[in-house]
mmCIF file as gemmi writes it, N, C-alpha and C atoms, coordinates in Angstrom:
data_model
loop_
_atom_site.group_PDB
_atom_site.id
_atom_site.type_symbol
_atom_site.label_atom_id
_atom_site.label_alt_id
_atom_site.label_comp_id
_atom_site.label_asym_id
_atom_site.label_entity_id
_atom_site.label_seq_id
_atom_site.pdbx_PDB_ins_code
_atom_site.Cartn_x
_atom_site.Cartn_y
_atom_site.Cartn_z
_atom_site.occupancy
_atom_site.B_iso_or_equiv
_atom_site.pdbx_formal_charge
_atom_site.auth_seq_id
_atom_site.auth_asym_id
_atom_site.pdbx_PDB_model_num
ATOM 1 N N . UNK Axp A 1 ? 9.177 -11.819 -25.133 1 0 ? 1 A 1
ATOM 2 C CA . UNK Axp A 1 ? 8.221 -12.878 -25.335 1 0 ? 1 A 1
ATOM 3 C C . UNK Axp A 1 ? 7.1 -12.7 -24.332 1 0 ? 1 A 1
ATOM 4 N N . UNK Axp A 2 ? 5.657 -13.281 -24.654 1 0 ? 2 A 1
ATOM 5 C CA . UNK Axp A 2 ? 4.929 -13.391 -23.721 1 0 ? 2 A 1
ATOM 6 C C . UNK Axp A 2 ? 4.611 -14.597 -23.637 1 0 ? 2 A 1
ATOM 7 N N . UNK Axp A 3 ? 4.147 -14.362 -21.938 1 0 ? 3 A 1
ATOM 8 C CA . UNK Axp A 3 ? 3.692 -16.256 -22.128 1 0 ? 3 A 1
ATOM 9 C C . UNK Axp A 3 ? 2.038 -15.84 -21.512 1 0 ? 3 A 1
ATOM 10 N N . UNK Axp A 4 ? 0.925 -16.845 -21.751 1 0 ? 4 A 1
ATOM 11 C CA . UNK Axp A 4 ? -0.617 -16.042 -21.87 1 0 ? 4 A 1
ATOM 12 C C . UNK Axp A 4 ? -1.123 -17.922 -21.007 1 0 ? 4 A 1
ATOM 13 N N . UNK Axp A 5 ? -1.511 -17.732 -19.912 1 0 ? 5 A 1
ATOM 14 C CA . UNK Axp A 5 ? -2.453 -18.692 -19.525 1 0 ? 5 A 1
ATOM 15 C C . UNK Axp A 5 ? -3.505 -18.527 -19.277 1 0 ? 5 A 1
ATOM 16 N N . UNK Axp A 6 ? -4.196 -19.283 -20.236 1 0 ? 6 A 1
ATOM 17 C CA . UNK Axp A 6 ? -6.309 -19.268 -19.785 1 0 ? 6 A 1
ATOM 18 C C . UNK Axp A 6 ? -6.634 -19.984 -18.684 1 0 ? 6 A 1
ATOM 19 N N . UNK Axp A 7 ? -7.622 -19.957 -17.832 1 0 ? 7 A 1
ATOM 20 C CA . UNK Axp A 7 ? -8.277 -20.424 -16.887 1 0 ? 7 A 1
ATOM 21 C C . UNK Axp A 7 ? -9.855 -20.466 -17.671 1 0 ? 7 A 1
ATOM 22 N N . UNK Axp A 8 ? -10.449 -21.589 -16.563 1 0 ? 8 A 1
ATOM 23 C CA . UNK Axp A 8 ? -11.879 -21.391 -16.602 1 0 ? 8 A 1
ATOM 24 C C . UNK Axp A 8 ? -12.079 -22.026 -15.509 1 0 ? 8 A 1
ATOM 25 N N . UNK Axp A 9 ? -12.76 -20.739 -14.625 1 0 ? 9 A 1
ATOM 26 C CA . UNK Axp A 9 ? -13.028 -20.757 -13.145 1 0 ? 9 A 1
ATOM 27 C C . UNK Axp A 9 ? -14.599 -20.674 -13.012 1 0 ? 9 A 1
ATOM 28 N N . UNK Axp A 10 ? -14.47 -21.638 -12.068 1 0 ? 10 A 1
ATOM 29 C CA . UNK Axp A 10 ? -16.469 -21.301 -11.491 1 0 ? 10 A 1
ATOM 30 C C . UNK Axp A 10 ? -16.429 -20.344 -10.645 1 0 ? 10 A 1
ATOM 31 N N . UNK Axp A 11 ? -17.993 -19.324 -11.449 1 0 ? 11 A 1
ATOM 32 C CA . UNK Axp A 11 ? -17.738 -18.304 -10.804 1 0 ? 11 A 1
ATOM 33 C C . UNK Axp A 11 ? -17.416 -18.495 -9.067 1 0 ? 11 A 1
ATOM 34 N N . UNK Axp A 12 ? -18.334 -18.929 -8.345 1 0 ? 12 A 1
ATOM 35 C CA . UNK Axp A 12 ? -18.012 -19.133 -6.917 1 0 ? 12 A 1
ATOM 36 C C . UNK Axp A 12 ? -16.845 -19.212 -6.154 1 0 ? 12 A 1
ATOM 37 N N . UNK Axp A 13 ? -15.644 -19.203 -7.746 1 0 ? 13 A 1
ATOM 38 C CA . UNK Axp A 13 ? -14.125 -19.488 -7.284 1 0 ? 13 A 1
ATOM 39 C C . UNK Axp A 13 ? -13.579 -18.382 -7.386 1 0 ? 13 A 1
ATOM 40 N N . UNK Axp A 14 ? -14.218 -17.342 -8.319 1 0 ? 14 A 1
ATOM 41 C CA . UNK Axp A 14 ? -14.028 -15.747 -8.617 1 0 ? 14 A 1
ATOM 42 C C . UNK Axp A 14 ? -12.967 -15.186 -7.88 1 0 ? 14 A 1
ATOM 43 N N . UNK Axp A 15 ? -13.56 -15.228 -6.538 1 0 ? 15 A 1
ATOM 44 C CA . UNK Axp A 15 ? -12.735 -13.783 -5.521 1 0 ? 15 A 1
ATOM 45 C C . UNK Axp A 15 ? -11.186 -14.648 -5.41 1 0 ? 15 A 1
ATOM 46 N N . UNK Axp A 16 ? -11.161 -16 -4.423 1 0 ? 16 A 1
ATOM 47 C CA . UNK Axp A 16 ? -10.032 -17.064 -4.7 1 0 ? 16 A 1
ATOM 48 C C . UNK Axp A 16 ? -9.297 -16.717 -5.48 1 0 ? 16 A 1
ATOM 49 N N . UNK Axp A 17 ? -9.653 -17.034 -6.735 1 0 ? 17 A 1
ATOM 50 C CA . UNK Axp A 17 ? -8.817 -17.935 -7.76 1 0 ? 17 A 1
ATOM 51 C C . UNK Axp A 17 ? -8.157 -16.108 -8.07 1 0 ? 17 A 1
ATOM 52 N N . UNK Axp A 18 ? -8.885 -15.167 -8.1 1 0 ? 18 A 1
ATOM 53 C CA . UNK Axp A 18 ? -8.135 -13.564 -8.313 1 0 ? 18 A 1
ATOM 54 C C . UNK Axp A 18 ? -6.797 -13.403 -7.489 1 0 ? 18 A 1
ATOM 55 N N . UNK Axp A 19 ? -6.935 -13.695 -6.224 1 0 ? 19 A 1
ATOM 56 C CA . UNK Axp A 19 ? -6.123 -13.465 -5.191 1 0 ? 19 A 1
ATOM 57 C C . UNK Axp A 19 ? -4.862 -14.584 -5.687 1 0 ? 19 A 1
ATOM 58 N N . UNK Axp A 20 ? -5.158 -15.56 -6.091 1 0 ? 20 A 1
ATOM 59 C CA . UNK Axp A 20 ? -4.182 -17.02 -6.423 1 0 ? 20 A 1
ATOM 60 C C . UNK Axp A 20 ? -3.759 -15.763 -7.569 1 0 ? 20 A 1
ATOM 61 N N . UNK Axp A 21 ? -3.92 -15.635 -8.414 1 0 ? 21 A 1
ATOM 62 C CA . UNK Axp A 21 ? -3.294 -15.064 -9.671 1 0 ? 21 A 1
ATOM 63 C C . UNK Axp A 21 ? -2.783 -13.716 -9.59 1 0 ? 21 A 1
ATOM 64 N N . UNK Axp A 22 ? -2.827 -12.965 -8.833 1 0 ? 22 A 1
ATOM 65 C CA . UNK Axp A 22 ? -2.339 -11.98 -8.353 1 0 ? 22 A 1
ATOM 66 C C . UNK Axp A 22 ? -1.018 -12.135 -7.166 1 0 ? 22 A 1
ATOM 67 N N . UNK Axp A 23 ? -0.811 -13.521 -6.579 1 0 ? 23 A 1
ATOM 68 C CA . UNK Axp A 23 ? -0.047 -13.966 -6.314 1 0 ? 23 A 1
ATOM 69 C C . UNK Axp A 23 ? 1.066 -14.344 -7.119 1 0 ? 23 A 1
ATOM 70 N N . UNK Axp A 24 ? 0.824 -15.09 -7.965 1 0 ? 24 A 1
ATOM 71 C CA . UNK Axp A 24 ? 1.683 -15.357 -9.035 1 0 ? 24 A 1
ATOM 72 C C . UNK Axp A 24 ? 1.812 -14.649 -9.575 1 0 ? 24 A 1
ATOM 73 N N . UNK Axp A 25 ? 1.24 -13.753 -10.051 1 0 ? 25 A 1
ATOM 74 C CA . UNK Axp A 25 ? 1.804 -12.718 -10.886 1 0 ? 25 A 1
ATOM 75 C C . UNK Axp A 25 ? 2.849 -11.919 -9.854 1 0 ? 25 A 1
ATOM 76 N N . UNK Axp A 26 ? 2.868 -11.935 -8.522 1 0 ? 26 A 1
ATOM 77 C CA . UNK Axp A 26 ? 3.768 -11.413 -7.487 1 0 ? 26 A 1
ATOM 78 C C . UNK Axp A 26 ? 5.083 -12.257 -7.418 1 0 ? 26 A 1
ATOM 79 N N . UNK Axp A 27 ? 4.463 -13.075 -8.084 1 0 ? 27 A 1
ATOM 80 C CA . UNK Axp A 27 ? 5.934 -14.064 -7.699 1 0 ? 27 A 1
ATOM 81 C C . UNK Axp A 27 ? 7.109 -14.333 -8.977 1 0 ? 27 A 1
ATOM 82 N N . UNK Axp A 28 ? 6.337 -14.173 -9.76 1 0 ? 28 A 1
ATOM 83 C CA . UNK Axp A 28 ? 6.565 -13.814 -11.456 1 0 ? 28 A 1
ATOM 84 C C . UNK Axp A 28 ? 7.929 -12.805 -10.989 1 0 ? 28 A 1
ATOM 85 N N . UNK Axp A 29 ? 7.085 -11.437 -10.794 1 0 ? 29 A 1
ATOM 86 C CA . UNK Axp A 29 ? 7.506 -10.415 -11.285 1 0 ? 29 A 1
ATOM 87 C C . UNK Axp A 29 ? 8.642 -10.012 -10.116 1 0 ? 29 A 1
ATOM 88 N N . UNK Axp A 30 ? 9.122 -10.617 -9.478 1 0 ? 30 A 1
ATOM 89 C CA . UNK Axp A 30 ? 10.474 -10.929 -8.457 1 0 ? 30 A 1
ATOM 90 C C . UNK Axp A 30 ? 11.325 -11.451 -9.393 1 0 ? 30 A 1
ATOM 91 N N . UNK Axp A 31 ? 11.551 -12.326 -10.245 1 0 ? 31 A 1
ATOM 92 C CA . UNK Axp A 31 ? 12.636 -12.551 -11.262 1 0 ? 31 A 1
ATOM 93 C C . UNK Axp A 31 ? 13.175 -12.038 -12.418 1 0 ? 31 A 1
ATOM 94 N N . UNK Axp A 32 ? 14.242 -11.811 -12.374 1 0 ? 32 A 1
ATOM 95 C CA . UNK Axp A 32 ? 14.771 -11.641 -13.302 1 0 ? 32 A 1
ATOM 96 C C . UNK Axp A 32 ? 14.228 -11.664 -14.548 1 0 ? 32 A 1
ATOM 97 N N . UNK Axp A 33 ? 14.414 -10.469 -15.642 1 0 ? 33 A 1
ATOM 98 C CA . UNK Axp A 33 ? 14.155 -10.614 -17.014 1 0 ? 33 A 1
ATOM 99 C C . UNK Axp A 33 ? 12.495 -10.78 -17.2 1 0 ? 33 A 1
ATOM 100 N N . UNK Axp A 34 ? 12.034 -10.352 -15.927 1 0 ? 34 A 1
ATOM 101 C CA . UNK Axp A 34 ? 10.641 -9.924 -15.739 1 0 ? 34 A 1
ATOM 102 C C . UNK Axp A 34 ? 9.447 -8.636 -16.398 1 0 ? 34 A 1
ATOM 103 N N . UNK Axp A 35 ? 8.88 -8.327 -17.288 1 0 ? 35 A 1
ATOM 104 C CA . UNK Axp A 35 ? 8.837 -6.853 -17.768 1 0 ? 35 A 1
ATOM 105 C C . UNK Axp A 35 ? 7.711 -6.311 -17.498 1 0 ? 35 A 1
ATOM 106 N N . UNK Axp A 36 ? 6.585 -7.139 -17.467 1 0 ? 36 A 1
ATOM 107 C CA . UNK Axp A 36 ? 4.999 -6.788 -16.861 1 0 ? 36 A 1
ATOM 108 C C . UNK Axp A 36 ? 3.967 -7.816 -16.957 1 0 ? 36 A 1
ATOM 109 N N . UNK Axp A 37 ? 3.248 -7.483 -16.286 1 0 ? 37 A 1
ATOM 110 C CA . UNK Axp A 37 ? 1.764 -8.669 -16.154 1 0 ? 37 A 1
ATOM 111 C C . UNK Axp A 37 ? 0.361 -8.23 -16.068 1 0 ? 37 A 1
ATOM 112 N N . UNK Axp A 38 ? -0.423 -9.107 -16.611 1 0 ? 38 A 1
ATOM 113 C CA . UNK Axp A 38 ? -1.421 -8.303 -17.12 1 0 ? 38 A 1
ATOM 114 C C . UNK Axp A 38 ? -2.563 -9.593 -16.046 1 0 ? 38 A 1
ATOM 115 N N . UNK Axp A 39 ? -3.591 -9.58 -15.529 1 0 ? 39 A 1
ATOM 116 C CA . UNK Axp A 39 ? -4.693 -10.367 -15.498 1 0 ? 39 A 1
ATOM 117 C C . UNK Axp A 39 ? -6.021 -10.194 -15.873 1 0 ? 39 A 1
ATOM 118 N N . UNK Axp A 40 ? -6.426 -10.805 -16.354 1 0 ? 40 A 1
ATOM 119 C CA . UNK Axp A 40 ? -8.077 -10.533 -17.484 1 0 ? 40 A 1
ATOM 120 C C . UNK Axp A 40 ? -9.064 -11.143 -17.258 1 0 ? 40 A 1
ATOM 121 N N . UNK Axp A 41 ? -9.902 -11.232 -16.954 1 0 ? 41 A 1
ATOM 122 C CA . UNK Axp A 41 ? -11.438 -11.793 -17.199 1 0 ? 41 A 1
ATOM 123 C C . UNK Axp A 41 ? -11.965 -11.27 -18.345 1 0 ? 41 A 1
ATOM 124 N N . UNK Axp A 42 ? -12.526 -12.336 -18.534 1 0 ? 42 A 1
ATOM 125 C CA . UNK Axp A 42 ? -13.388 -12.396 -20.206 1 0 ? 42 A 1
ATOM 126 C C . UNK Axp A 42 ? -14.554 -11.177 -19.606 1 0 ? 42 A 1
ATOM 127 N N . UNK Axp A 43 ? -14.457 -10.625 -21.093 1 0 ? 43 A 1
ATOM 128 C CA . UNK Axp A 43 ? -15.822 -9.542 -21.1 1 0 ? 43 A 1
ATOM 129 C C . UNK Axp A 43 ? -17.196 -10.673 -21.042 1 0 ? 43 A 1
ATOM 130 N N . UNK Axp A 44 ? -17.172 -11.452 -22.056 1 0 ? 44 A 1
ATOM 131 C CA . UNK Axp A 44 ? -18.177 -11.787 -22.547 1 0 ? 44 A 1
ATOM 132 C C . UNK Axp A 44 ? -18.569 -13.277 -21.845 1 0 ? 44 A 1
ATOM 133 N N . UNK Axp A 45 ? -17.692 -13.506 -21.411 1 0 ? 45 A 1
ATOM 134 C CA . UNK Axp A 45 ? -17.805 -14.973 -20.247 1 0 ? 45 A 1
ATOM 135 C C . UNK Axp A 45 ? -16.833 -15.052 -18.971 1 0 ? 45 A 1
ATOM 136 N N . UNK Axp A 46 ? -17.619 -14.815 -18.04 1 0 ? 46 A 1
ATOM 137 C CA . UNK Axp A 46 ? -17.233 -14.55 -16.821 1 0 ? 46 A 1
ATOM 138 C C . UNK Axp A 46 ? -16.141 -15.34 -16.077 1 0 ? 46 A 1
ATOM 139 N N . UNK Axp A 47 ? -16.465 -16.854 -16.776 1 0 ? 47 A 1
ATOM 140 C CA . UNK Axp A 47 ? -15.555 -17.683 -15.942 1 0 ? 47 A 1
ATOM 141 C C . UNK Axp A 47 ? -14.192 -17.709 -16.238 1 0 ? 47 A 1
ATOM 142 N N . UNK Axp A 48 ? -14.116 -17.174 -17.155 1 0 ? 48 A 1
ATOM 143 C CA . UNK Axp A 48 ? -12.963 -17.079 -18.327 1 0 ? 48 A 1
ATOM 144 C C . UNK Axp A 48 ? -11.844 -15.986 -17.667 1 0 ? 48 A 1
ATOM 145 N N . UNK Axp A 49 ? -10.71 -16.356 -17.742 1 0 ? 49 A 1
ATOM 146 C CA . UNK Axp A 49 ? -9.605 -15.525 -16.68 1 0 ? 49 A 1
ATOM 147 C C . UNK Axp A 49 ? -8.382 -16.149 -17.664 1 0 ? 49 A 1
ATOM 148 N N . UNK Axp A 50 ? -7.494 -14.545 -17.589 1 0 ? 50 A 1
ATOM 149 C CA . UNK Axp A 50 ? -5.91 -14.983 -18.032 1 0 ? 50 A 1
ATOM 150 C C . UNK Axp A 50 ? -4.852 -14.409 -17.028 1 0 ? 50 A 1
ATOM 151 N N . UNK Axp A 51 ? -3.768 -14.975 -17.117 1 0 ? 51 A 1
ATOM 152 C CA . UNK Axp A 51 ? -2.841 -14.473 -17.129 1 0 ? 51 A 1
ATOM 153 C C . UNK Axp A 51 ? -1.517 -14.246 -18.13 1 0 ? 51 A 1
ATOM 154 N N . UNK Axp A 52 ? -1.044 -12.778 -18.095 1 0 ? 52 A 1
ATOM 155 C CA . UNK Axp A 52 ? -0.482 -12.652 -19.126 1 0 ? 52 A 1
ATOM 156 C C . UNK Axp A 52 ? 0.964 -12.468 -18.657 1 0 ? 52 A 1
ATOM 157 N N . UNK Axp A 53 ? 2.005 -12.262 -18.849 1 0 ? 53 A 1
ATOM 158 C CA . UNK Axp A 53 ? 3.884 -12.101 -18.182 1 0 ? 53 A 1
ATOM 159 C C . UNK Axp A 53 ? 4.17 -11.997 -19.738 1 0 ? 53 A 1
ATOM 160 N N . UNK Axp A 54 ? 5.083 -10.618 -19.54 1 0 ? 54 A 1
ATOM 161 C CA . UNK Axp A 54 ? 5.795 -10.146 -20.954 1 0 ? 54 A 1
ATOM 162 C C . UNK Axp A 54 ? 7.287 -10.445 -20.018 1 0 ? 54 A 1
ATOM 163 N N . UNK Axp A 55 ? 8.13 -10.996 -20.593 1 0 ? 55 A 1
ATOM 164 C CA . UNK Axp A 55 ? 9.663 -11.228 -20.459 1 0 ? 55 A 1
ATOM 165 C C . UNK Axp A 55 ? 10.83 -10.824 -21.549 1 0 ? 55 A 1
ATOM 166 N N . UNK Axp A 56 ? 11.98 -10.111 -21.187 1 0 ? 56 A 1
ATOM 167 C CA . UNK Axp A 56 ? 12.849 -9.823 -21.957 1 0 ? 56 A 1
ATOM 168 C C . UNK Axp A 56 ? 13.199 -11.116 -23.048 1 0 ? 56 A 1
ATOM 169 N N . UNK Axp A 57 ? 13.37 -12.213 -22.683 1 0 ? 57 A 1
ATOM 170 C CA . UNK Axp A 57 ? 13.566 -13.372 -23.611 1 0 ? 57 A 1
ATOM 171 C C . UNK Axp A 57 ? 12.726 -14.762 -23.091 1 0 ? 57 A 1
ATOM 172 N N . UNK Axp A 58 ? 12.893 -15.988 -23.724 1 0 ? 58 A 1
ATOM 173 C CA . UNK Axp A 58 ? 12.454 -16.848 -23.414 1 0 ? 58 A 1
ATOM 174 C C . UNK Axp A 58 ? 13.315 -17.367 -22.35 1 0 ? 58 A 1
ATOM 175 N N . UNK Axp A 59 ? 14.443 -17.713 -22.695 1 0 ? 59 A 1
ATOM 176 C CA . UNK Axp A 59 ? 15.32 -18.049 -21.084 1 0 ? 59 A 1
ATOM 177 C C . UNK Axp A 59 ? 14.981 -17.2 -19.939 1 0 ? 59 A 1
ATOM 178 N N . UNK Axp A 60 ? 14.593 -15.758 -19.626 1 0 ? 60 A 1
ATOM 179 C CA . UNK Axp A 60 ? 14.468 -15.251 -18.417 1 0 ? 60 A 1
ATOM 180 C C . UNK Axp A 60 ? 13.357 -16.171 -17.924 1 0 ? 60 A 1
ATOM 181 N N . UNK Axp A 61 ? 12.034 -16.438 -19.062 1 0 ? 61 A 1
ATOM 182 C CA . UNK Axp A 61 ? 10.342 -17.224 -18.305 1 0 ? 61 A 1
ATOM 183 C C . UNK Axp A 61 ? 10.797 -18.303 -18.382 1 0 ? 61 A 1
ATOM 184 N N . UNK Axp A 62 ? 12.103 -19.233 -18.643 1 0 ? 62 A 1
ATOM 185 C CA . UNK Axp A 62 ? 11.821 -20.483 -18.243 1 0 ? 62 A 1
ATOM 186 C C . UNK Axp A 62 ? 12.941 -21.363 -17.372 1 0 ? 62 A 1
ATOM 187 N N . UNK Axp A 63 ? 13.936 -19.667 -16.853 1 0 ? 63 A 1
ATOM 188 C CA . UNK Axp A 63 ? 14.459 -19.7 -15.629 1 0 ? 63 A 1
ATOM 189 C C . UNK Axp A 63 ? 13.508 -19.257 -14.687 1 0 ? 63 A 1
ATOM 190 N N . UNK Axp A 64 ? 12.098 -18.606 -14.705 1 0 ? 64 A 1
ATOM 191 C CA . UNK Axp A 64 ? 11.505 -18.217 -13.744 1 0 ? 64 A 1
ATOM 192 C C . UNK Axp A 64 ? 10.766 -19.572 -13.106 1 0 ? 64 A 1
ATOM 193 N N . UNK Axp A 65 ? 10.593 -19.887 -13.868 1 0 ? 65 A 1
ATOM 194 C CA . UNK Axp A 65 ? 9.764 -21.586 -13.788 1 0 ? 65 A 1
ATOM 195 C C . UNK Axp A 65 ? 10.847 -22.292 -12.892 1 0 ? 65 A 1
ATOM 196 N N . UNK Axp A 66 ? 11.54 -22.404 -12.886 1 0 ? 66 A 1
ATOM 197 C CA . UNK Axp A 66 ? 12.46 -22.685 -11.574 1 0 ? 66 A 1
ATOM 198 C C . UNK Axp A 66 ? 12.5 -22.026 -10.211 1 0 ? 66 A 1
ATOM 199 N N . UNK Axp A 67 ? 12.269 -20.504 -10.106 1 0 ? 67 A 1
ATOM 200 C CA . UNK Axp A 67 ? 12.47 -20.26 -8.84 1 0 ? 67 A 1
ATOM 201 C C . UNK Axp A 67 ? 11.578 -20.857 -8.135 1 0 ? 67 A 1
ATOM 202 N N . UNK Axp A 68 ? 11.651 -20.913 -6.737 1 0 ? 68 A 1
ATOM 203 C CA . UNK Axp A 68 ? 11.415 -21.527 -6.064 1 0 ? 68 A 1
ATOM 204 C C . UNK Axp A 68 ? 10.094 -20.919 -5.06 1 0 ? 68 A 1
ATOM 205 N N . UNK Axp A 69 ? 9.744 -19.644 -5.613 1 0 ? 69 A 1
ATOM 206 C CA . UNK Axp A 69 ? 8.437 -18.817 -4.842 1 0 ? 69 A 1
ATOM 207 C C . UNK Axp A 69 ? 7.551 -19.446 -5.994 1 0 ? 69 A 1
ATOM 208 N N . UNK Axp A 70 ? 8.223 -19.059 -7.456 1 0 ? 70 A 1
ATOM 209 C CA . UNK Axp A 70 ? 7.057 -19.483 -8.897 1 0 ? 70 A 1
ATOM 210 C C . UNK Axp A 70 ? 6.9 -21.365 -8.31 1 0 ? 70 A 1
ATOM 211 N N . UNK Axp A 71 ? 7.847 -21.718 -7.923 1 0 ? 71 A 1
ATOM 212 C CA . UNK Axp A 71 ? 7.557 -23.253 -7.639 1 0 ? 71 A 1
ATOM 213 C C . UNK Axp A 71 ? 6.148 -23.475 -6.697 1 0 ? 71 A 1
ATOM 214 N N . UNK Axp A 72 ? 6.608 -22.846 -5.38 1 0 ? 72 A 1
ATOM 215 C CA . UNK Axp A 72 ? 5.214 -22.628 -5.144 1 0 ? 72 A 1
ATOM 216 C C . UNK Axp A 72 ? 4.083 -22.066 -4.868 1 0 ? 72 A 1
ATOM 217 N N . UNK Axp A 73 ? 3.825 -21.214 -5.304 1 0 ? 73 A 1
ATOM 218 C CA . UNK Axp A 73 ? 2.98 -19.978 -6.075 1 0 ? 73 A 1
ATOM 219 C C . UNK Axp A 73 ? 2.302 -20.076 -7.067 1 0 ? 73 A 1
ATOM 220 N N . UNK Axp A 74 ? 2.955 -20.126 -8.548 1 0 ? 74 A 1
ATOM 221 C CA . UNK Axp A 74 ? 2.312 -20.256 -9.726 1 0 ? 74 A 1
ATOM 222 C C . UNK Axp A 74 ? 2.259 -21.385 -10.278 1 0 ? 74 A 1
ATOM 223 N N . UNK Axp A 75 ? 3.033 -22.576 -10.248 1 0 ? 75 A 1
ATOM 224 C CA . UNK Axp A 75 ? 3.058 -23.296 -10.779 1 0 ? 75 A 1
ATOM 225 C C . UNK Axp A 75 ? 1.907 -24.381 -10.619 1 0 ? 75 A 1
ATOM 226 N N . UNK Axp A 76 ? 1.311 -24.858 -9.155 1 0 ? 76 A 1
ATOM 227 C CA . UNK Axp A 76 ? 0.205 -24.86 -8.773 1 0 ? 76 A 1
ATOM 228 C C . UNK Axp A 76 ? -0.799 -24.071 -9.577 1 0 ? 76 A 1
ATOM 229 N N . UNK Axp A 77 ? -0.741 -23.398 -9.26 1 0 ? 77 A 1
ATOM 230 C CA . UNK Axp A 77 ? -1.877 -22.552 -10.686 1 0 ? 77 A 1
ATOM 231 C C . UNK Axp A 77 ? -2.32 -22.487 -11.982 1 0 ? 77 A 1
ATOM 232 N N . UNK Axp A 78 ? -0.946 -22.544 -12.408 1 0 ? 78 A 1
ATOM 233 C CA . UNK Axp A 78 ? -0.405 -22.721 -14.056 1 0 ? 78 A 1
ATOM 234 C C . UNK Axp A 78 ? -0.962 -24.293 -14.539 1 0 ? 78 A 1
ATOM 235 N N . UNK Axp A 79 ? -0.85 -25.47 -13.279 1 0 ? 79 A 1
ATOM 236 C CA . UNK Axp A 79 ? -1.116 -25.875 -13.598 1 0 ? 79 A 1
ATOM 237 C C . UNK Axp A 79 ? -2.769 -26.265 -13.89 1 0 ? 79 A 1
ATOM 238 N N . UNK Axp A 80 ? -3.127 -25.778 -13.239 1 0 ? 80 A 1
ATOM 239 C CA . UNK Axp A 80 ? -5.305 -25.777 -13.766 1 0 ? 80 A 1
ATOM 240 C C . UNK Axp A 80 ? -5.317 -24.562 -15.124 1 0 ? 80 A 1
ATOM 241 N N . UNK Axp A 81 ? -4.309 -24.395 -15.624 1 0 ? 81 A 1
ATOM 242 C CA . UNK Axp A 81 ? -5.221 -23.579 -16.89 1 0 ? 81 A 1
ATOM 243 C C . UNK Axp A 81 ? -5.157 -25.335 -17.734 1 0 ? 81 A 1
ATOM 244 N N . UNK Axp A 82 ? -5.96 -23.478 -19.271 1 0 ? 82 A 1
ATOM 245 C CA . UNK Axp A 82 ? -6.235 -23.912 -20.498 1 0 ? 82 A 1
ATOM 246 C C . UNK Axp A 82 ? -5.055 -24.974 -21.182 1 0 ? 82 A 1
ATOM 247 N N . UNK Axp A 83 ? -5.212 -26.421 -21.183 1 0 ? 83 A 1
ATOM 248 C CA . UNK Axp A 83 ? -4.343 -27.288 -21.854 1 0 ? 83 A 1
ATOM 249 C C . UNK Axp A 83 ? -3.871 -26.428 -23.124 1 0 ? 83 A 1
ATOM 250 N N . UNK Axp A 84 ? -3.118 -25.463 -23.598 1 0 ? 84 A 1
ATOM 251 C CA . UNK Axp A 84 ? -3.11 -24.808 -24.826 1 0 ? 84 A 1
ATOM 252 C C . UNK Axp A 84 ? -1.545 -23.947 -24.89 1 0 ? 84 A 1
ATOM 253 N N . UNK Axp A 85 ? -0.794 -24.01 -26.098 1 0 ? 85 A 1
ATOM 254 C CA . UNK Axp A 85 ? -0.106 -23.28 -25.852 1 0 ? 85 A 1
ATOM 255 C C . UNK Axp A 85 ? 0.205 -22.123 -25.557 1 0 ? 85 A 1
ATOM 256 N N . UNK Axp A 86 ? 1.357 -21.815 -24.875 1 0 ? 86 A 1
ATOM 257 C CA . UNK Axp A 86 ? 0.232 -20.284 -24.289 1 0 ? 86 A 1
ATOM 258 C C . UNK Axp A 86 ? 1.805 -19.494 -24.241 1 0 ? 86 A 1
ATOM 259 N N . UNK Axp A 87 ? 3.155 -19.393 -25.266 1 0 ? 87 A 1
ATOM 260 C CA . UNK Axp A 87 ? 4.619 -18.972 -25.274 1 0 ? 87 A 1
ATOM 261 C C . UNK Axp A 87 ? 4.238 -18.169 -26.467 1 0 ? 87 A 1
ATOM 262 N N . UNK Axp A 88 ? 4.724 -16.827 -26.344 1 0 ? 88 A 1
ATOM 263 C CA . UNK Axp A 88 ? 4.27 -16.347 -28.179 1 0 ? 88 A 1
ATOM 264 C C . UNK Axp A 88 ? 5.379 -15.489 -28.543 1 0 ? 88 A 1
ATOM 265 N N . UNK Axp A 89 ? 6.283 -15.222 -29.544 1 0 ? 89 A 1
ATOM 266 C CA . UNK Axp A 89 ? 7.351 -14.166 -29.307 1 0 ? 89 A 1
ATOM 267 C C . UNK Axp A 89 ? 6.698 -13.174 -29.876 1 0 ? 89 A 1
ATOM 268 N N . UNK Axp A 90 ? 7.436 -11.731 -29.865 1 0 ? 90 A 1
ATOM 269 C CA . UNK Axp A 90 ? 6.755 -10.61 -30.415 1 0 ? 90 A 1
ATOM 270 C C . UNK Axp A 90 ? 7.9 -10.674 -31.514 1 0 ? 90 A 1
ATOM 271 N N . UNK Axp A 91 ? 7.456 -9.614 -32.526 1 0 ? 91 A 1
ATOM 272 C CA . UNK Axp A 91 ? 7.89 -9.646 -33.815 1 0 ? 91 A 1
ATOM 273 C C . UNK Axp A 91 ? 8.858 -8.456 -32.835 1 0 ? 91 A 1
ATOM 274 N N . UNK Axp A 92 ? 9.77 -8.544 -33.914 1 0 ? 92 A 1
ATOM 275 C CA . UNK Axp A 92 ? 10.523 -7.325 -33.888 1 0 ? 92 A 1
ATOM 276 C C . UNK Axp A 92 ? 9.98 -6.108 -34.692 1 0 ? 92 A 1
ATOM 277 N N . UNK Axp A 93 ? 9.897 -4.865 -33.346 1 0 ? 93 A 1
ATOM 278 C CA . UNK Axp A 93 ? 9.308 -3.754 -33.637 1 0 ? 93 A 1
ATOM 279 C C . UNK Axp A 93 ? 10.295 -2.317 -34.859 1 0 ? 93 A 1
């Protein structure tokens, strides 16, 4: 499964808010059932930032949401994105 959070950052928050998400994505990828992470800025609108976490299942990302670095690390973070759902499974390949 992936799970995909949007941001929309002023630019002036740019360098910050990179370092915040590169954190979490550090803190992510310490748990279990962890598989990779991606972070993005929009081509076409600058303020625009994701984060992406691919996980073996949905229980590994929503035992990660419990540990206690993602407690405080990402979750703080996670919480200023895009109000939107952001859990997607992949089809079977």
């Amino acid at each position: 499964m992936i799970a995909i959070a949007r941001f929309n950052v002023r630019l002036a928050d740019a360098g910050q808010f990179q370092r915040d998400l590169v954190g979490a994505q550090d803190a992510f990828s310490a748990c279990p059932g962890y598989l990779s992470g991606y972070i993005g800025q929009n081509l076409d609108d600058s303020s625009l930032w994701s984060l992406t976490t691919v996980w073996q299942n949905v229980g590994s990302y929503r035992r990660a949401l419990s540990n206690n670095q993602v407690k405080m690390v990402a979750i703080p973070l996670l919480a200023t994105a895009i109000d939107e759902p952001g859990a997607y499974e992949l089809p079977d390949n």
